[in-house]
PAVEXTOR-953946 format. One record per residue: residue in three letters; x, z, y of N, C-alpha, C in turn. Coordinates in steps of 0.001 Angstrom, whole numbers, plus 524288, in hexadecimal, padded with zeros to 5 digits. Each point is the difference from the previous one (the first is absolute). Layout:
# residues N
ALAXZYXZYXZY/...
END
This chain:
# residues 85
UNK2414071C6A13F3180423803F1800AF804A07FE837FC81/UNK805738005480084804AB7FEB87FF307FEC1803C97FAFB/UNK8042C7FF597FD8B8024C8016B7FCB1803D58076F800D5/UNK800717FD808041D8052C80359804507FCBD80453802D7/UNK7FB1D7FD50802337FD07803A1803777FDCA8035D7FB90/UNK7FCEC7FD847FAD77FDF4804067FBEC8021A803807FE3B/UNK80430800547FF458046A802E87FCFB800D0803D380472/UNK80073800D580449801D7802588038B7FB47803A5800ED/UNK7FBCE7FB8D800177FA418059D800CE7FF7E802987FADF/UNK8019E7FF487FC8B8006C803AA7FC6880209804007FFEE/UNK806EB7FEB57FFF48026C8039B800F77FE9C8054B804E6/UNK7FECB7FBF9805057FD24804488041F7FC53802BB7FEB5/UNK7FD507FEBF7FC2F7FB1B802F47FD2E80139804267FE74/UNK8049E800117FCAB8026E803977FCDA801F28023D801A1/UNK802218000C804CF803BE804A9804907FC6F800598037F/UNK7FC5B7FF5C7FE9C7FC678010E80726802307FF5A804F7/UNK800947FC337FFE9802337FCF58041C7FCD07F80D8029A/UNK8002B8016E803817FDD87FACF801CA803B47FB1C7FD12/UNK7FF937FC257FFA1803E27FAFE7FD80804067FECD8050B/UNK7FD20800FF80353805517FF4F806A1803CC8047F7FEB1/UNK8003D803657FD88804858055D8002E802DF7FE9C7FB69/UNK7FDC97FC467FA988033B7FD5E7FB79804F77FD7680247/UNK804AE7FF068003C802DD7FAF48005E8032B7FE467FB1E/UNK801807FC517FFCE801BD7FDE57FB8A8054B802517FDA7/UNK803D78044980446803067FFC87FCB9800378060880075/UNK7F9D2803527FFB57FF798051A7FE27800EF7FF107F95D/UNK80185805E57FE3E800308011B7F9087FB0A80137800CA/UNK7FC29801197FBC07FB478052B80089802428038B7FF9C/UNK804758010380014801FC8069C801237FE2E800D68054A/UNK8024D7FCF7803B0800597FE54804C57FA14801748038E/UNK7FC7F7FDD67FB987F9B980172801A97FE05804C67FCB9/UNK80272801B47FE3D7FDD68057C7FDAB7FD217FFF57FB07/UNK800917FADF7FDFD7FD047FEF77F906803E4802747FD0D/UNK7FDD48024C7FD998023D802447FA84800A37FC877FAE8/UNK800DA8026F7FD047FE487FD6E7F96C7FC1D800AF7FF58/UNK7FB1980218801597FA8B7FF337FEC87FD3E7FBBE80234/UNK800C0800688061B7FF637FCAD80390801E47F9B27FD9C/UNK803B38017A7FEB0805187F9E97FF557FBEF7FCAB7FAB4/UNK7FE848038F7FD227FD287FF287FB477F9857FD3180031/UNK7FDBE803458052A7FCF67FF11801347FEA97FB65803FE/UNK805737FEE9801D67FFBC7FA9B80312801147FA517FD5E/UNK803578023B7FA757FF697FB1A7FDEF7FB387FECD7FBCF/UNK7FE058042C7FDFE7F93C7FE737FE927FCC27FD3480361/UNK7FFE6801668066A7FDAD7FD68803848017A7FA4F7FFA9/UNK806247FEA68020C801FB7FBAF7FDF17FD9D7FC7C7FE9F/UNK80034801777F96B7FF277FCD57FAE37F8FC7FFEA80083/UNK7FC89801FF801F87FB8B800207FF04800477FC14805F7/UNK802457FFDD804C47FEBD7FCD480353800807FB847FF5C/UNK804CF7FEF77FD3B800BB7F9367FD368007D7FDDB7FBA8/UNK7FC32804277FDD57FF547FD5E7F8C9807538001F7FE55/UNK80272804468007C806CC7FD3C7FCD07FFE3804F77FD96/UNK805717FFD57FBA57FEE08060D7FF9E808538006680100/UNK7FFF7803A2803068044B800A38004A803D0801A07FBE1/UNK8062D7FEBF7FF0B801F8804B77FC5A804D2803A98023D/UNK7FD36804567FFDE8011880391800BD7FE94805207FEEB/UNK803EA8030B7FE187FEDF803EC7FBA67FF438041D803CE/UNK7FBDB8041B7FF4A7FF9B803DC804648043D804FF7FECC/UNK8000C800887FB2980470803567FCA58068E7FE7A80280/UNK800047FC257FF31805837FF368033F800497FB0F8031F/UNK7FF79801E88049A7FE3E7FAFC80536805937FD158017E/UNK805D98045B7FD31802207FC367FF6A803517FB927FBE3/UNK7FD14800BC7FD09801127FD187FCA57FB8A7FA8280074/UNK7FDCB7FF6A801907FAF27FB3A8019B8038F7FC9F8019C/UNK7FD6F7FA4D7FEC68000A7FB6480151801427FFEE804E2/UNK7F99B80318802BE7FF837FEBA8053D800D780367803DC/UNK801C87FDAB80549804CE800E4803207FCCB8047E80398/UNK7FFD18052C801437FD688006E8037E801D780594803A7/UNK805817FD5580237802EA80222802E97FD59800A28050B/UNK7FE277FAB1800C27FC2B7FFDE806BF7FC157FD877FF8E/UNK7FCC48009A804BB7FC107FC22800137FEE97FA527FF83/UNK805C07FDF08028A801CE7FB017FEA67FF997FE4F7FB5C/UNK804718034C7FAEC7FFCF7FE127FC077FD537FFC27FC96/UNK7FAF9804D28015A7FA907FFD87FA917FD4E7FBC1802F2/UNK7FFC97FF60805AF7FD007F9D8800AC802FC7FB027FCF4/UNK804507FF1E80108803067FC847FD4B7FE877FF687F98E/UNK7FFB48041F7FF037FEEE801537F8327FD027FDF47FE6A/UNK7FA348016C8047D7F9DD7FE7A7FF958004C7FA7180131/UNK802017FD8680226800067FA9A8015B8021B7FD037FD27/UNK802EB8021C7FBEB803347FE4D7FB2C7FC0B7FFF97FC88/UNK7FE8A803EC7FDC67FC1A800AC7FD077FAD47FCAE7FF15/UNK7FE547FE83804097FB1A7FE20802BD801A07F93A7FDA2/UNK8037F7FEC48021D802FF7FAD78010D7FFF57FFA37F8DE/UNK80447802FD7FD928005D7FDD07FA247F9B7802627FDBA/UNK7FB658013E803267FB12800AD7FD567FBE07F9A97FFA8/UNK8026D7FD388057A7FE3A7FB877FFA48006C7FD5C7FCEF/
END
């Protein structure tokens, strides 16, 4: 499984939603995640690919990481992953 596809069944996890109703250039506003949710998808995340993200749950915008859409927290994670090698 991609990188792209994992991240996405996550997120669908977290909105109860199938990964076919995710697209890349939904916000999780878009899918109905909250800040609990949002919090709880990047624990999933970080426990799915050993990384640990940074991002502060206190102020999501002040973080490193980008996570306007689905696109760009995949992009982040693939960053992450990449400078983990």
């Amino acid at each position: 499984m991609s990188v792209k596809d994992k991240v996405i069944a996550i997120i669908a996890d977290q909105a109860v939603l199938e990964p076919s109703d995710v697209s890349l250039e939904n916000t999780l506003e878009d899918l109905g995640i909250d800040s609990l949710g949002l919090v709880e998808s990047i624990f999933a995340i970080e426990e799915a690919f050993d990384i640990s993200v940074p991002f502060n749950a206190n102020e999501p915008s002040e973080s490193d990481f980008d996570i306007s859409s689905v696109s760009s927290i995949i992009a982040g994670i693939e960053k992450l992953i990449a400078e983990q090698a």
